[in-house]
C-alpha positions in Angstrom: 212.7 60.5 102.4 212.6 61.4 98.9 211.6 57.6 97.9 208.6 57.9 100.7 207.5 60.9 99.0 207.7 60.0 95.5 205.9 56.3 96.9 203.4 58.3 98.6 202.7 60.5 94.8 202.2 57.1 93.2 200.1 55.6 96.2 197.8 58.9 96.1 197.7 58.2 91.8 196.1 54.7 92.2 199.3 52.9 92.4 200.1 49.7 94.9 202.8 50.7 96.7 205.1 48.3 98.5 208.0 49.3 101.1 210.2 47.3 101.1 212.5 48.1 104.8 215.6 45.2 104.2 217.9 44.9 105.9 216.4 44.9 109.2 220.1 45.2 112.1 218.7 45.2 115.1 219.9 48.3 116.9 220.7 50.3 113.7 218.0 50.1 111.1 215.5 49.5 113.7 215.6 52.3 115.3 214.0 54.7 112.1 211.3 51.9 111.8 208.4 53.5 113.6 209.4 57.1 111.8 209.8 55.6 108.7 206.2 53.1 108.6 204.4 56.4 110.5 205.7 58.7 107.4 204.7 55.5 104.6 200.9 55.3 106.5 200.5 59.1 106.5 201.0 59.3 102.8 198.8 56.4 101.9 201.4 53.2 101.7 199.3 50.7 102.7 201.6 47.5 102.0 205.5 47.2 103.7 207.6 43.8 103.4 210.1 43.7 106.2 213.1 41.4 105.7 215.9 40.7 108.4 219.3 40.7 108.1 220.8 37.5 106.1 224.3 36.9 106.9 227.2 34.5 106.0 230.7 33.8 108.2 232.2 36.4 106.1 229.3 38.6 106.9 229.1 37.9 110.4 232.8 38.6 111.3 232.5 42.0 109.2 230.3 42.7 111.3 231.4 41.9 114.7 234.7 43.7 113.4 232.9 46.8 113.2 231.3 46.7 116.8 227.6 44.8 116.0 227.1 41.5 118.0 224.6 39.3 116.7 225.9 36.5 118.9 222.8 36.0 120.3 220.8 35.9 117.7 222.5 33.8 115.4 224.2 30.7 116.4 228.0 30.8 115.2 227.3 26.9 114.6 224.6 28.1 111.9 227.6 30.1 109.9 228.7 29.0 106.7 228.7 30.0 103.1 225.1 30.3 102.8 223.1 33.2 104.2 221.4 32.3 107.1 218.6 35.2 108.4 219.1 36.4 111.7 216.1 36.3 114.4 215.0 39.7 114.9 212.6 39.6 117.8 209.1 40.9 118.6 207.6 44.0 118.9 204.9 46.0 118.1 204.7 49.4 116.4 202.5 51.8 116.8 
């Protein structure tokens, strides 16, 4: 909250402001989206970049270690060294 603030000071001074929201988990950071792009329009951000989740094996079994399945949105096949993003989905906010 304190970097949306300090954002929205700089956005009311003439500043371009970007947000940047990265990683995007689907069913963790998702779930603050609407709260968090609602609070950045209020105080004048007028530009956000979203970026999904990139993951590698590594990452991927982390993850899955920990409870978060992204089976069906990433093909294990896919895995490798590289990062590979994950498909997020559609929606609309607000």
């Amino acid at each position: 909250m304190d970097r949306l603030m300090f954002a929205g000071r700089l956005a009311r001074a003439g500043v371009n402001v970007s947000l940047f929201i990265r990683p995007i988990i689907p069913g963790i950071t998702d779930r603050d989206a609407r709260e968090i792009l609602s609070t950045a329009r209020e105080l004048g951000i007028k530009s956000v970049v979203l970026g999904t989740l990139r993951v590698t094996a590594s990452i991927y079994k982390r993850l899955r270690s920990i409870g978060i399945d992204l089976s069906d949105r990433l093909p294990s096949s896919r895995l490798s060294r590289e990062q590979v993003p994950i498909r997020l989905g559609t929606s609309r906010i607000g």
